[in-house]
N, C-alpha and C positions, 0 to 999 in steps of 0.2 A: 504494500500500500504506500503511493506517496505521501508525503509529510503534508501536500494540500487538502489531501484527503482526508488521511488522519485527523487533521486539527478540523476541518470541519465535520466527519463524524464526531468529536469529541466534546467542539461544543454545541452542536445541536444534541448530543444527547444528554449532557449537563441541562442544561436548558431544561428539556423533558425531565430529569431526575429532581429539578426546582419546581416546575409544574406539576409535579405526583406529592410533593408537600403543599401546594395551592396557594406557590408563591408565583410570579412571572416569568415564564418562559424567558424574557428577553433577556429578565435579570438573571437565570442561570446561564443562557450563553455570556452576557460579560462577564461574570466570574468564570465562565471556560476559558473565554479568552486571555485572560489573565493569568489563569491558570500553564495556559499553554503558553503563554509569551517568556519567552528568558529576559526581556528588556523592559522597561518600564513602558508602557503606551498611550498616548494621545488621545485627548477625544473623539479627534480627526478621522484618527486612524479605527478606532473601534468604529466607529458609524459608519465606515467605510467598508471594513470589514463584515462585520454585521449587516450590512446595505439596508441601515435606517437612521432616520431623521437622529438630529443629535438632542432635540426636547426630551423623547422618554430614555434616550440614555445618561444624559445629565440629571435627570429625577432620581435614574434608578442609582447612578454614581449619589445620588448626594445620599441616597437612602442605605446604601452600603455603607458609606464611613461613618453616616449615624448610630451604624449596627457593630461598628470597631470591625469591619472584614476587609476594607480596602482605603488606602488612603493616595493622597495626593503627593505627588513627589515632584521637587524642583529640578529640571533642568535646564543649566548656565549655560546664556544668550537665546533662551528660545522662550516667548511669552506664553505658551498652549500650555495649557493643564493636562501632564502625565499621571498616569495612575499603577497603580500594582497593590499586590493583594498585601496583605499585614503579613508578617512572619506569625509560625501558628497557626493559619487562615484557619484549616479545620477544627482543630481545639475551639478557638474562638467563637464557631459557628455552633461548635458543642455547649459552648459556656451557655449564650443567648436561650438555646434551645432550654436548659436546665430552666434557667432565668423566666422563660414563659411557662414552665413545669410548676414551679415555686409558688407560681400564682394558684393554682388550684388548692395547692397547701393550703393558702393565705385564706380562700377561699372557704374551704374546708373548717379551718380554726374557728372563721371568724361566724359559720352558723353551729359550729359547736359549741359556744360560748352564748350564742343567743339562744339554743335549744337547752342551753341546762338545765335551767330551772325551770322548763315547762315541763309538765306533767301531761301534757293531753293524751289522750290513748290515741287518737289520731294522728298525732304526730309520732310514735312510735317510727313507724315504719322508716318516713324522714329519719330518723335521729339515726338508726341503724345506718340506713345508706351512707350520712355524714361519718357515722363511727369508721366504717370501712373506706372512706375518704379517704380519711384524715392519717388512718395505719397506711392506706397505700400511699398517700402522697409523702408519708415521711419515711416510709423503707426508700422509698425511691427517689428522695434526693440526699438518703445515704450511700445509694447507688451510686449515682450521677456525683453527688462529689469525693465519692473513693478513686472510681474513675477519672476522673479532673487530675486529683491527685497525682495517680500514678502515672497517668501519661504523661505529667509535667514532671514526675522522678526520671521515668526513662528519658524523655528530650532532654532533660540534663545533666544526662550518659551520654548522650553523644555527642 
């Protein structure tokens, strides 16, 4: 397979691998494409690339580095905004994920704390489901930060 190939099955299938989490296609191909670039790149050049308008890739650019996955890099005598992915990209894209996990926790706490003192036999049922919440949401982000953990021991093995 050529390398043109390659990189374009690679990131139209990122793309698709962003759209099966019901995030935008567009915005999994630029992060393919970044992923695929060994150089920092252009705005220019991803819309180019990509063969679309530079509107929703500057949206989607601004909404990635809000997210800590990509940032902006300067390169000396050229005015364009170059981009490239954070070092960690993956981990980091793991952290966020935990991050919108946490919230069910929170979620969880905060109607187990309003269902305490209710007694109603109607609400029974409620309280159970919260019960079961609130154990799964907090086994699971002792998961998720053992995990965090250890993969930031191994990356700082090598």
């Amino acid at each position: 397979m050529n390398t043109d190939r390659l990189k374009h099955e690679f990131v139209n299938r990122f793309g698709d691998a962003y759209k099966d989490f019901g995030l935008p296609v567009l915005m999994g191909r630029v992060v393919g494409l970044m992923l695929y670039s060994k150089d920092v790149i252009s705005l220019d050049r991803m819309t180019d690339e990509l063969q679309v308008s530079k509107g929703p890739v500057s949206q989607i650019l601004r909404r990635l580095r809000d997210h800590n996955l990509v940032k902006r890099v300067w390169v000396g005598g050229d005015r364009k905004d170059y981009y490239e992915v954070v070092d960690h990209v993956f981990l980091q894209a793991f952290i966020n994920q935990a991050q919108l996990l946490r919230r069910n926790l929170e979620l969880a706490k905060d109607f187990e704390q309003k269902l305490k003192n209710n007694s109603d036999p109607e609400l029974e049922h409620f309280k159970s489901r919260i019960d079961e919440m609130v154990q799964f949401n907090t086994k699971m982000q002792e998961y998720l930060g053992s995990f965090i953990d250890d993969w930031k021991e191994k990356q700082s093995e090598n």
